[in-house]
N, C-alpha and C positions, 0 to 999 in steps of 0.2 A: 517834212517831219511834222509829227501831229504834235500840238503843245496842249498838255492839260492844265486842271487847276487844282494843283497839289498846296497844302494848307498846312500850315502847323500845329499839330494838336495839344491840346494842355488836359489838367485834373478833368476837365468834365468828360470828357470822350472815355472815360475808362468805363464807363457799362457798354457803349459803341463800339470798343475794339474785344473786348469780350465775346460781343455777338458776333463782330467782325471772325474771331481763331475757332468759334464753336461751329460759326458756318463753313469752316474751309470741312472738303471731306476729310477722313481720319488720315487717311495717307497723306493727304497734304501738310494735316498737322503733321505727321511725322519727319517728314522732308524738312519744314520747316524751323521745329524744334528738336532735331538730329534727331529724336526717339520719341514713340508716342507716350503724350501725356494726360492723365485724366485731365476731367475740367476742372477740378479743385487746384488741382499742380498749374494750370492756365491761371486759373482765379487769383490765383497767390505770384506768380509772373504779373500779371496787369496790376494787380495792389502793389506791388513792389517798384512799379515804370516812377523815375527820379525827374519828374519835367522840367523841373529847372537845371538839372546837371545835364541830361543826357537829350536829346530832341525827337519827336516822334513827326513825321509828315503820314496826313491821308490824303485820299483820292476817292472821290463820293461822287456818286452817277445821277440820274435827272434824279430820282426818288429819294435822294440825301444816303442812302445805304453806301455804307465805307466799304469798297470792294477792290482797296487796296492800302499798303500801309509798309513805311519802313522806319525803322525803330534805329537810331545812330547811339549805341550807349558810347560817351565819351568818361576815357580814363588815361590821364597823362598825355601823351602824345601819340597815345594811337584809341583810333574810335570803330568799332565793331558794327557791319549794317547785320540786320535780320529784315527779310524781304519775306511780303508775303503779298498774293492776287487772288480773288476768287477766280473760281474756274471759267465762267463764263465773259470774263474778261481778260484772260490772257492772248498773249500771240499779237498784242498791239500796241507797242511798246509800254506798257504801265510799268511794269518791274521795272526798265531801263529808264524810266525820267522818273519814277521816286528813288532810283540808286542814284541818279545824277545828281537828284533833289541832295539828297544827304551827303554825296561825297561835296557840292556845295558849301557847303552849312560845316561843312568841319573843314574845309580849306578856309572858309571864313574867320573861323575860331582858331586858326593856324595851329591844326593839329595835323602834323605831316603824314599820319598813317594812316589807312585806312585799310579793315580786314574782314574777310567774309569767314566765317567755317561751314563746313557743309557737307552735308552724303555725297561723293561721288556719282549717285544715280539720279541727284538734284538738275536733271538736262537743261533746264531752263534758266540755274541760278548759277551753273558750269558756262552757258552763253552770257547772260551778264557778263560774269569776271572776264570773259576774252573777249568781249565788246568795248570794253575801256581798259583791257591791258594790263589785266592785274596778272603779276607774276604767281601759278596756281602750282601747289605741291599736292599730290596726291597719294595718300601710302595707307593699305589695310579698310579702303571702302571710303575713306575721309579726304576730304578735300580742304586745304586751307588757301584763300587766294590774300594775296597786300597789293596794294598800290603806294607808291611814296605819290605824295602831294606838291607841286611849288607852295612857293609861299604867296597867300592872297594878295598881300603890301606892303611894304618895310613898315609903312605907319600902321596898317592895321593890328599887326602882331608885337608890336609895341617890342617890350622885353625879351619876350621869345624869339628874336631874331637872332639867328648866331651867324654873322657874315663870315 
């Protein structure tokens, strides 16, 4: 198995992940962001990323260009991934070890959920969610897949432990 070096991203990367959605081609934004959306509706999504609430992991190649990226917004106890790869880096595992990255990082935070939503014609991020087993509903073009999580460690999750 190939292991990358996936990184945590904070406030500065926000003109980098910009460049990172404006390079994907439009279709892929589309996929992506279930519908396509200008770059001002992009611009106002990356001004809005909460880094201290929610956690974003990249994936940056010899040239530092971020040509991967998955975004965990956490709320209560379920946390949402948005996966995205340039194209010329797909098909080796990246999507699959930055989704690993973040499902990670929220078992850590002992947040039991994790969920993907998605276009049904998303083939790539349809293999994701049956690579690690997330139970996937499908109705009207949309795809929604969950995973429940164990708990990271009775001590790690302190309070949030319900035995």
């Amino acid at each position: 198995m190939k292991t990358f070096a996936i990184r945590r991203l904070n406030e500065a990367a926000r003109a980098t992940l910009m460049t990172h959605f404006l390079t994907l081609p439009v279709r892929d934004r589309c996929l992506r962001f279930g519908t396509s959306l200008a770059p001002q509706v992009i611009a106002a999504y990356v001004d809005g990323l909460d880094f201290t609430h929610d956690a974003v992991f990249g994936l940056h190649d010899d040239r530092l260009v971020l040509v991967g990226l998955a975004h965990l917004a956490c709320k209560d106890d379920l946390a949402e991934v948005g996966l995205s790869v340039l194209p010329a880096h797909r098909g080796r595992g990246v999507g699959s070890a930055l989704f690993g990255r973040a499902v990670a990082h929220a078992r850590f935070r002992c947040i039991p959920r994790v969920i993907m939503q998605f276009l049904s014609s998303n083939v790539p991020i349809m293999r994701i969610a049956r690579r690690f087993g997330m139970h996937i509903v499908t109705a009207a073009g949309e795809s929604s897949a969950h995973l429940e999580l164990p708990l990271a460690s009775l001590a790690g999750c302190g309070s949030r432990w319900r035995g």
